[in-house]
MDTraj code that builds the backbone (N, CA, C; nanometers):
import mdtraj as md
import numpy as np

residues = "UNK UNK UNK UNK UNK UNK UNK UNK UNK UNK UNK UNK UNK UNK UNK UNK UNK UNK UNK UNK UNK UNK UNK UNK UNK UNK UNK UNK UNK UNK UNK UNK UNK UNK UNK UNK UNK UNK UNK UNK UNK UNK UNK UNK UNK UNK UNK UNK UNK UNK UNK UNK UNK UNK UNK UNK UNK UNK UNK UNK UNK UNK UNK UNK UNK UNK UNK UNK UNK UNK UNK UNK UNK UNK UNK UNK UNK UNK UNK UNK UNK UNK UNK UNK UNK UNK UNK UNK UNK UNK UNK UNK UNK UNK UNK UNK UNK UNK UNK UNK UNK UNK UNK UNK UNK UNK UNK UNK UNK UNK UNK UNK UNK UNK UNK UNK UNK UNK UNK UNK UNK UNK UNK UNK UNK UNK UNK UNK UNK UNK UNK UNK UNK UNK UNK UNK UNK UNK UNK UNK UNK UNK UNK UNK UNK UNK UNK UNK UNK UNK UNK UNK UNK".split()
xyz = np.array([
    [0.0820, -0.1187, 0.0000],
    [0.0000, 0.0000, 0.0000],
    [0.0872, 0.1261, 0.0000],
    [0.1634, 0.0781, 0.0525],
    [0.2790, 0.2037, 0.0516],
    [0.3570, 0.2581, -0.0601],
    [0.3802, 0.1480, -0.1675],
    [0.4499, 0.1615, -0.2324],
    [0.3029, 0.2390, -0.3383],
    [0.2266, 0.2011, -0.3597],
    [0.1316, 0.2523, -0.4285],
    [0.0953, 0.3807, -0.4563],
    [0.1552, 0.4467, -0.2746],
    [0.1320, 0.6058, -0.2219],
    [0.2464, 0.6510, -0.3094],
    [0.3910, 0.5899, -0.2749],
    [0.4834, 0.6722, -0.3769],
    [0.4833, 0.6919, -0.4818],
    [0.4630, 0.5797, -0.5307],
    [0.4207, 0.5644, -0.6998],
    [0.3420, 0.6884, -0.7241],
    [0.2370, 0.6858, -0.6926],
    [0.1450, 0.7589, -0.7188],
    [0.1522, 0.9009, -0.7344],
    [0.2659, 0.8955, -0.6420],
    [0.3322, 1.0721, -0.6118],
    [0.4284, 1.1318, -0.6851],
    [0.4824, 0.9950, -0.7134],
    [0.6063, 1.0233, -0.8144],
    [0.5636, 1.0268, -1.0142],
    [0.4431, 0.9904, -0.9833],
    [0.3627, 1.0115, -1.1167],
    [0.2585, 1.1445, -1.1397],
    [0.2765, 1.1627, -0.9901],
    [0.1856, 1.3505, -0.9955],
    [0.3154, 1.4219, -1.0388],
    [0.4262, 1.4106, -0.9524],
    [0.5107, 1.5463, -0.9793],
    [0.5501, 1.4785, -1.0990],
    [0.6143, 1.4101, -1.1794],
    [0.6793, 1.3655, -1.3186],
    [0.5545, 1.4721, -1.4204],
    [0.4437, 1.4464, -1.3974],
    [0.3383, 1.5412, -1.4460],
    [0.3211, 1.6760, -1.4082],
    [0.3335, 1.7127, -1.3704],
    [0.3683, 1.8174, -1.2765],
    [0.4482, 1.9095, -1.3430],
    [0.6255, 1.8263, -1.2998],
    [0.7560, 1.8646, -1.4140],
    [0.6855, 1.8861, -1.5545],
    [0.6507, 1.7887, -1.6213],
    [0.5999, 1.7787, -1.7719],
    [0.5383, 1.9313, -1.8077],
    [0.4670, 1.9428, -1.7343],
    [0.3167, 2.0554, -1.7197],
    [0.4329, 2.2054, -1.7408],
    [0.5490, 2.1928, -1.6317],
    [0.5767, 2.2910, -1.5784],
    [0.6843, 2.3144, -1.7358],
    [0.7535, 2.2154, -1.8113],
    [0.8300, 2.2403, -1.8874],
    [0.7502, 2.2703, -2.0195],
    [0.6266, 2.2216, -2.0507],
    [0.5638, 2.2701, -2.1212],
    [0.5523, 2.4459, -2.1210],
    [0.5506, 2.4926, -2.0205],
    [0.4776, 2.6378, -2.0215],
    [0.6473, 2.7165, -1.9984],
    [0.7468, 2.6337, -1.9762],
    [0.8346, 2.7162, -2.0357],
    [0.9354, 2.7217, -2.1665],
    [0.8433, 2.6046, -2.2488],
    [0.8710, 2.6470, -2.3809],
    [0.7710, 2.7746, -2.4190],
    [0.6402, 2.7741, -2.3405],
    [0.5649, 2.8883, -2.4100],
    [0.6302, 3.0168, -2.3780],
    [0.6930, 3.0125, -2.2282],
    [0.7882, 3.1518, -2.2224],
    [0.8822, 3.1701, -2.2932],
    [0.9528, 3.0742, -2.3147],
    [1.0464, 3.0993, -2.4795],
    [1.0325, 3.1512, -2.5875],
    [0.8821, 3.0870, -2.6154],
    [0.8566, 3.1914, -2.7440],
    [0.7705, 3.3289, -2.7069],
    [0.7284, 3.3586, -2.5898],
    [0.6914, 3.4498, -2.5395],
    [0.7998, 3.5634, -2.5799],
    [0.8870, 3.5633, -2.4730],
    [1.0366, 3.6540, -2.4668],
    [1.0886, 3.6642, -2.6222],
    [1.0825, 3.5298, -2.7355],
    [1.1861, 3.6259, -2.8170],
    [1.0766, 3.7135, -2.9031],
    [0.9551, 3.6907, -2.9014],
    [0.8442, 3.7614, -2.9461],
    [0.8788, 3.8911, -2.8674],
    [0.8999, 3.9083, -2.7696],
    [0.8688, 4.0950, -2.6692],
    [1.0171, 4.0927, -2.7020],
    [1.1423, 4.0091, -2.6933],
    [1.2711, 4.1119, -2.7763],
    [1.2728, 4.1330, -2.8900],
    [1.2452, 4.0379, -3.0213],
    [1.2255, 4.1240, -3.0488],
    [1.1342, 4.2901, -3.0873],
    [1.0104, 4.2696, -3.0213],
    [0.9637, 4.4154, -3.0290],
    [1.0746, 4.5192, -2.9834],
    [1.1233, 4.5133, -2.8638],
    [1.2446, 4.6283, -2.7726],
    [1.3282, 4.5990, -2.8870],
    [1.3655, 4.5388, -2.9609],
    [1.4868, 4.5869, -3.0491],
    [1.4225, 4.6665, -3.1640],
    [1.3136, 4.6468, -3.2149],
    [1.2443, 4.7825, -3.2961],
    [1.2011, 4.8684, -3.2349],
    [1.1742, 4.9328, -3.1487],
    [1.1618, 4.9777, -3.0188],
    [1.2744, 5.1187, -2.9488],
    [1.3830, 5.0153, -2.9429],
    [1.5367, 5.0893, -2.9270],
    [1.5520, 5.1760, -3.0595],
    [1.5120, 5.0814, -3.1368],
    [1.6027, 5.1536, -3.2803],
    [1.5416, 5.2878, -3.3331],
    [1.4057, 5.2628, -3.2888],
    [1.3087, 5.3808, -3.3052],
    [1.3628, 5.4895, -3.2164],
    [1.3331, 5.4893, -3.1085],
    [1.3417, 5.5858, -3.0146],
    [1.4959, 5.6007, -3.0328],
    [1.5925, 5.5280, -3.0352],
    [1.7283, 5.5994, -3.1005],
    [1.7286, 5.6938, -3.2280],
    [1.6607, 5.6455, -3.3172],
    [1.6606, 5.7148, -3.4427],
    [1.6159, 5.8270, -3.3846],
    [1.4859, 5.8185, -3.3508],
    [1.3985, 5.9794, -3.2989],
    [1.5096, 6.0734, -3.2445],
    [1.5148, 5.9857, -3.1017],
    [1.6035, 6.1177, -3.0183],
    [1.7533, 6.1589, -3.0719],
    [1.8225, 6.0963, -3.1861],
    [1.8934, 6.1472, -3.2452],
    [1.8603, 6.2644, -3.3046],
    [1.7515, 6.2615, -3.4248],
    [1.7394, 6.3281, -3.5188],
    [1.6516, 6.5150, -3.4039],
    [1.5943, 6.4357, -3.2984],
    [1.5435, 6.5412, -3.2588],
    [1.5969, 6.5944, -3.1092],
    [1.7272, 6.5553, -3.1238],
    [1.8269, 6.5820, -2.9974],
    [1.7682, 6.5388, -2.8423],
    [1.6823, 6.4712, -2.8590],
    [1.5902, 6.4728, -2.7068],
    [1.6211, 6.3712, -2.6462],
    [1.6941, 6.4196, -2.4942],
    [1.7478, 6.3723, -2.3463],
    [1.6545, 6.2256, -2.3484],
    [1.4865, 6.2331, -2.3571],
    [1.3844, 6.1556, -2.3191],
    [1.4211, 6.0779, -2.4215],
    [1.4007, 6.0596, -2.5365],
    [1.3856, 6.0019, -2.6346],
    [1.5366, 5.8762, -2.6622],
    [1.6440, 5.9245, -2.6167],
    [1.7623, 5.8443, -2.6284],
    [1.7304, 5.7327, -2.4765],
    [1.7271, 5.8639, -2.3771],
    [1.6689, 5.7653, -2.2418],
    [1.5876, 5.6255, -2.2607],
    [1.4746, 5.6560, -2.3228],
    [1.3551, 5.5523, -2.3491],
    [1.4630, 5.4591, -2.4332],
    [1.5766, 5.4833, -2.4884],
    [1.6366, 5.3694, -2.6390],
    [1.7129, 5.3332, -2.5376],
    [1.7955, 5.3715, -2.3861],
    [1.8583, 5.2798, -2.3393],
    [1.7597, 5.1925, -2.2103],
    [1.6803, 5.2300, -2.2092],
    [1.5747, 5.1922, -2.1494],
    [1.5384, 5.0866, -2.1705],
    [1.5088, 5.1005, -2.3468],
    [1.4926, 4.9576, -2.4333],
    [1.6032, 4.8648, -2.4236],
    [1.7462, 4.9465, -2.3800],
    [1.8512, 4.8514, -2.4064],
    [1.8745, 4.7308, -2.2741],
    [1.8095, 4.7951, -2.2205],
    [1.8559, 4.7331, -2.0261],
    [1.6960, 4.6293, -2.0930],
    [1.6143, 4.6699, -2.0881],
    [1.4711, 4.5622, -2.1208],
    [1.5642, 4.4460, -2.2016],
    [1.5969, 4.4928, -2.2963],
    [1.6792, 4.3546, -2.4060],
    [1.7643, 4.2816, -2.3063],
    [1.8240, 4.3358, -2.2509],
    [1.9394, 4.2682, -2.1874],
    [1.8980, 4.1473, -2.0730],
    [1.7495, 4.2220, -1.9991],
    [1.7114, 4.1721, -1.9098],
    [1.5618, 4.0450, -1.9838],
    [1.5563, 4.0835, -2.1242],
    [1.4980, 3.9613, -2.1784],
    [1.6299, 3.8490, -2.2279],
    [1.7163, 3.8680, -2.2646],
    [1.8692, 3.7969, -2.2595],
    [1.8531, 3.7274, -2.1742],
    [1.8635, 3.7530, -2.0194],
    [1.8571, 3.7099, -1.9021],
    [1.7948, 3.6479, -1.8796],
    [1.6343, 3.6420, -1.8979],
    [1.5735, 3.5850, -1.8400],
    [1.5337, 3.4472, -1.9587],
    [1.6159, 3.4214, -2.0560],
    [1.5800, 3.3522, -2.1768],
    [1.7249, 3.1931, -2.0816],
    [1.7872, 3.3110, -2.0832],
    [1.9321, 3.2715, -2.0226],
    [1.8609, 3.1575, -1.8913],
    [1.8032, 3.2460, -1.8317],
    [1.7432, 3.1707, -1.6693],
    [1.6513, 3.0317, -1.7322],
    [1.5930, 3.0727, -1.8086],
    [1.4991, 2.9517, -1.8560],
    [1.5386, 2.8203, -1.8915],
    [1.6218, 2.8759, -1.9711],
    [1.7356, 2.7636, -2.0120],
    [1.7846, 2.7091, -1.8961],
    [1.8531, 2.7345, -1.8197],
    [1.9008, 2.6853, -1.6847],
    [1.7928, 2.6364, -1.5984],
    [1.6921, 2.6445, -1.5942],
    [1.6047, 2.5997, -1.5143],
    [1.5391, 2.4694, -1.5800],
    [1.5783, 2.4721, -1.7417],
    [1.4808, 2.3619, -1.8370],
    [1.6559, 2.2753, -1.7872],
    [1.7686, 2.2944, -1.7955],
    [1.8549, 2.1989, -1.8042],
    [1.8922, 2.1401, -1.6870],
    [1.8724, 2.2139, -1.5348],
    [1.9363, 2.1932, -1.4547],
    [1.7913, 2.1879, -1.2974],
    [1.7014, 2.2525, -1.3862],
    [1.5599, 2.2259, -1.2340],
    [1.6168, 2.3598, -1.1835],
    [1.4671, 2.3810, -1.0649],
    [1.4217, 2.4859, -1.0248],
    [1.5250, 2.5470, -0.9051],
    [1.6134, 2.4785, -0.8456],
    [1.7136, 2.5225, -0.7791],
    [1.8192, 2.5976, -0.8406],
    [1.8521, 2.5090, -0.9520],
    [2.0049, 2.6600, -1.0119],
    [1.9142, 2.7539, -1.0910],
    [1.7934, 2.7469, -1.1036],
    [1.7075, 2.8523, -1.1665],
    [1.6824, 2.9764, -1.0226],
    [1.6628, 2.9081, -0.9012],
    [1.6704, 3.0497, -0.7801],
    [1.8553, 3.1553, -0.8066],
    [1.9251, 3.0389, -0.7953],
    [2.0325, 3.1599, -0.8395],
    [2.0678, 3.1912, -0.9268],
    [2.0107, 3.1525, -1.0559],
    [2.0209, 3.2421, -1.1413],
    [1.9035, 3.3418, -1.1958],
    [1.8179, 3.3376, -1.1073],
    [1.7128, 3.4351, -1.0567],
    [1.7378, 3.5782, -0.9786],
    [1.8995, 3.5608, -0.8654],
    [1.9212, 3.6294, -0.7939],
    [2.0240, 3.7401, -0.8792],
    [2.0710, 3.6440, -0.9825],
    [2.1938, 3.7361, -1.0581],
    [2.0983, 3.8276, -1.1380],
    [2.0284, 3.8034, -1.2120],
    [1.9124, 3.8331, -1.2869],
    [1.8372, 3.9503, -1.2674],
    [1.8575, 3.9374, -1.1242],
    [1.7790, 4.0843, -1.0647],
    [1.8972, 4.1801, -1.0426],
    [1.9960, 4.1319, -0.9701],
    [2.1019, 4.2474, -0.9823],
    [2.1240, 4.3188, -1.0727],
    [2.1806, 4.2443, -1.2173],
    [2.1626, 4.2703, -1.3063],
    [2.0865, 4.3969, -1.3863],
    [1.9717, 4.3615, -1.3828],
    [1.8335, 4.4347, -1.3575],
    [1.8556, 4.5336, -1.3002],
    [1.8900, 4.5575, -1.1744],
    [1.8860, 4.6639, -1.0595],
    [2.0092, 4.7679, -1.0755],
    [2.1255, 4.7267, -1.1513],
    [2.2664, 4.7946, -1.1782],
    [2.2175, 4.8534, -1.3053],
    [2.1447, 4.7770, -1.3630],
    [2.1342, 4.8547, -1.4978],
    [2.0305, 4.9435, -1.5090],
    [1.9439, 4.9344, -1.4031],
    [1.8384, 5.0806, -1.4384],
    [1.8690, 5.1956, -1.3368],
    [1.9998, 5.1723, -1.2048],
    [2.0738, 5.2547, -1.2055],
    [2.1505, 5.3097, -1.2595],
    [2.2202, 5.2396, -1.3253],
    [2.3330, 5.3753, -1.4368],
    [2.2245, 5.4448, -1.5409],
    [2.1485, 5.3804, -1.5556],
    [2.0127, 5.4625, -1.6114],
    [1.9775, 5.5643, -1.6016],
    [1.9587, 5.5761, -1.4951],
    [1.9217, 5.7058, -1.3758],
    [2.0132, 5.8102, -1.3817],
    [2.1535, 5.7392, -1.3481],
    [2.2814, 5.8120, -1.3658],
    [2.2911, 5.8810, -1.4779],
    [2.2914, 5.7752, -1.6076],
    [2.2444, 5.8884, -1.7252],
    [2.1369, 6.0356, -1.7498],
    [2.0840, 5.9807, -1.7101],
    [1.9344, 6.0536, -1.6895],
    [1.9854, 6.1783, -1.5977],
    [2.0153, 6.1705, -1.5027],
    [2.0575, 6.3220, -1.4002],
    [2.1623, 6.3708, -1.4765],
    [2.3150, 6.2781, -1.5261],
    [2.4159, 6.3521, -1.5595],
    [2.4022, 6.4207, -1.7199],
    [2.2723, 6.3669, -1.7821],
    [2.2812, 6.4524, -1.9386],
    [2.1960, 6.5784, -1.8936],
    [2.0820, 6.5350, -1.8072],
    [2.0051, 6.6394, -1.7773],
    [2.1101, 6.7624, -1.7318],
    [2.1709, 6.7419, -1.6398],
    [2.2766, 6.8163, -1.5374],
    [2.3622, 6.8859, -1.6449],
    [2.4056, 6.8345, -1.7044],
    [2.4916, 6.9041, -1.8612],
    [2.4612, 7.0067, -2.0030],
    [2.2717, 6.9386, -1.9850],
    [2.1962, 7.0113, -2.0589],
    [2.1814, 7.1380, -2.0068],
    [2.1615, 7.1420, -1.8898],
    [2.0991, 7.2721, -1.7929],
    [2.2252, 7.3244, -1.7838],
    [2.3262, 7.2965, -1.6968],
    [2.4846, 7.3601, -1.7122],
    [2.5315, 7.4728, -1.8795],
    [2.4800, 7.4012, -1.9906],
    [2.5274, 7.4335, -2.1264],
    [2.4047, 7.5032, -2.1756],
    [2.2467, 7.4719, -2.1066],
    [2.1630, 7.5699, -2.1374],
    [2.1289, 7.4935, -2.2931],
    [2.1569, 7.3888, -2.2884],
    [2.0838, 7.3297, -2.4016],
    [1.9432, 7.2496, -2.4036],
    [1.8341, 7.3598, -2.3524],
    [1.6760, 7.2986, -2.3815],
    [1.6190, 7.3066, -2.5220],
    [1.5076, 7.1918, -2.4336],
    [1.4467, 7.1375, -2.6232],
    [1.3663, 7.2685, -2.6249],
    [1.3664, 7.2572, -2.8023],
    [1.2999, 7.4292, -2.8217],
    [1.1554, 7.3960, -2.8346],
    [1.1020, 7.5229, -2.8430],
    [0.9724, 7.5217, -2.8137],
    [0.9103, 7.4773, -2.9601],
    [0.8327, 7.3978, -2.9591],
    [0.7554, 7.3495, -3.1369],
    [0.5386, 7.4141, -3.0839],
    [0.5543, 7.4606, -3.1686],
    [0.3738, 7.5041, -3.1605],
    [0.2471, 7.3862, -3.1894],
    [0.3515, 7.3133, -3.3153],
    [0.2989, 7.1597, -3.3271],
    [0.2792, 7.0781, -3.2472],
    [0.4115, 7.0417, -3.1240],
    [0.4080, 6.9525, -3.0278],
    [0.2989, 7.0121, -2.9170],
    [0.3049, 7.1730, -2.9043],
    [0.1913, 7.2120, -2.7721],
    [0.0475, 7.1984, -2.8294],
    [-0.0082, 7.2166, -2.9870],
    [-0.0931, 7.1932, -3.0716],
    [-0.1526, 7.0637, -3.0275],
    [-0.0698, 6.9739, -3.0852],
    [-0.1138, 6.8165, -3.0264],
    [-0.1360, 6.7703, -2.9237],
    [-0.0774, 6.8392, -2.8066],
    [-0.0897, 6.7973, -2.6676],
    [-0.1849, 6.8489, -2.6414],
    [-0.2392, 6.9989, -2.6712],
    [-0.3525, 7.0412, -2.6014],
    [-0.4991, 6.9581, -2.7087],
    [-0.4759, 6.9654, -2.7907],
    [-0.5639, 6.8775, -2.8544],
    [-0.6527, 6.7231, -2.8047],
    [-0.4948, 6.6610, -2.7571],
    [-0.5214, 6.5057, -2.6693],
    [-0.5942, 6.5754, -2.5609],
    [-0.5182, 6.6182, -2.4816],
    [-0.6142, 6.6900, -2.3465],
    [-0.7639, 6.7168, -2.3776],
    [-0.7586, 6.7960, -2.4953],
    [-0.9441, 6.8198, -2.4842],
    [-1.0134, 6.7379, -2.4927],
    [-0.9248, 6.5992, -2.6192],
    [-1.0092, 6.5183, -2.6536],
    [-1.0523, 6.4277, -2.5118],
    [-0.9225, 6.4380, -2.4403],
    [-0.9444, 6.3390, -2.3159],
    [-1.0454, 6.4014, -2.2463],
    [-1.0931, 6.5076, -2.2552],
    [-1.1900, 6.5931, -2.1410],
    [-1.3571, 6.5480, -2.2099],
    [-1.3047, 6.5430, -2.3183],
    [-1.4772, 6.5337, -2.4075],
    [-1.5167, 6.3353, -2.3861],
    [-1.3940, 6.3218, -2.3700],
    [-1.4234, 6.1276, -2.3530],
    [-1.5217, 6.0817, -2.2125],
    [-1.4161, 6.2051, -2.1387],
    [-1.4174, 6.1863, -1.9708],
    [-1.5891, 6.2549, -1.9683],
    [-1.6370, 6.3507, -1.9813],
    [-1.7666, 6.4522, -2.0230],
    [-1.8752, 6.3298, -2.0837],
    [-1.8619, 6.2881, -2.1945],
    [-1.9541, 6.1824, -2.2938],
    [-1.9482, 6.0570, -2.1686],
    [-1.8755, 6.0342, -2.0962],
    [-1.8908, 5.9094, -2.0302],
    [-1.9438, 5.9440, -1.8710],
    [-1.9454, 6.0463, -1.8640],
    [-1.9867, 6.0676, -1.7183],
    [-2.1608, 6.1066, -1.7943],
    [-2.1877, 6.1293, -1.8718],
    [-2.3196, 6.2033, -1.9326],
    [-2.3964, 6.0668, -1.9687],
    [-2.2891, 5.8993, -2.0236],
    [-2.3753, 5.8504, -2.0371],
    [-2.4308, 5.6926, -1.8963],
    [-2.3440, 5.7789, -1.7961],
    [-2.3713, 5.6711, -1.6590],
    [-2.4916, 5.7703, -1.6224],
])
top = md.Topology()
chain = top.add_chain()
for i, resn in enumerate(residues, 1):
    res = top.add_residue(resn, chain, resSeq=i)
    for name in ("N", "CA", "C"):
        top.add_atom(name, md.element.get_by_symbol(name[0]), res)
traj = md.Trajectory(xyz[None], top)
């Protein structure tokens, strides 16, 4: 009777495992589906904030770059967890986040020290009538959405 109990247990988790490696082939093709989006993504918002000198716009492309890196990673972790089980997958879970955590600090770092250089050199984005055009535009439209939906509760 006993042996029946193990059996039995050792045929839930074997299913279990099965179940669990199934759904991380689906994260496999999950991740290289969302990298590559961030690599059209980067390239965009690089192109942009080149052509239109903007602090934000390069930001958002390394932004994209730390996202890639940290889909790298976590493609990286999967793999290790499909070859080796859910234990060398915790530490390479722990690197993963550091990782993660160093890289959207120098982020930041970027972010204060171009800002800090811009303002020092007095190099702000210039004023466009188009860009305040469009913005106040979204705004109204958002006010007439917000107005039509409170009018039709």
């Amino acid at each position: 009777m006993r042996d029946s109990g193990i059996e039995n247990q050792l045929t839930e988790l074997a299913s279990l495992q099965t179940q669990r490696n199934v759904l991380i082939q689906r994260a496999f093709v999950l991740e290289y589906f969302t990298l590559a989006w961030m690599i059209i993504e980067a390239a965009v918002a690089l192109g942009s904030g080149l052509v239109a000198n903007s602090l934000v716009l390069v930001a958002f492309c390394i932004d994209s770059v730390i996202e890639i890196t940290s889909a790298a990673v976590l493609l990286w972790r999967l793999n290790v967890e499909l070859r080796h089980g859910q234990s060398f997958a915790r530490e390479a879970e722990k690197v993963a986040s550091r990782m993660g955590g160093a890289s959207l600090l120098l982020l930041a770092a970027y972010v204060v020290a171009a800002a800090g250089w811009k303002l020092w050199t007095r190099q702000g984005a210039e004023f466009s009538s188009w860009r305040f055009r469009s913005c106040t535009s979204c705004r109204a439209a958002s006010w007439n959405s917000h107005s039509s939906l409170a009018a039709v509760r």
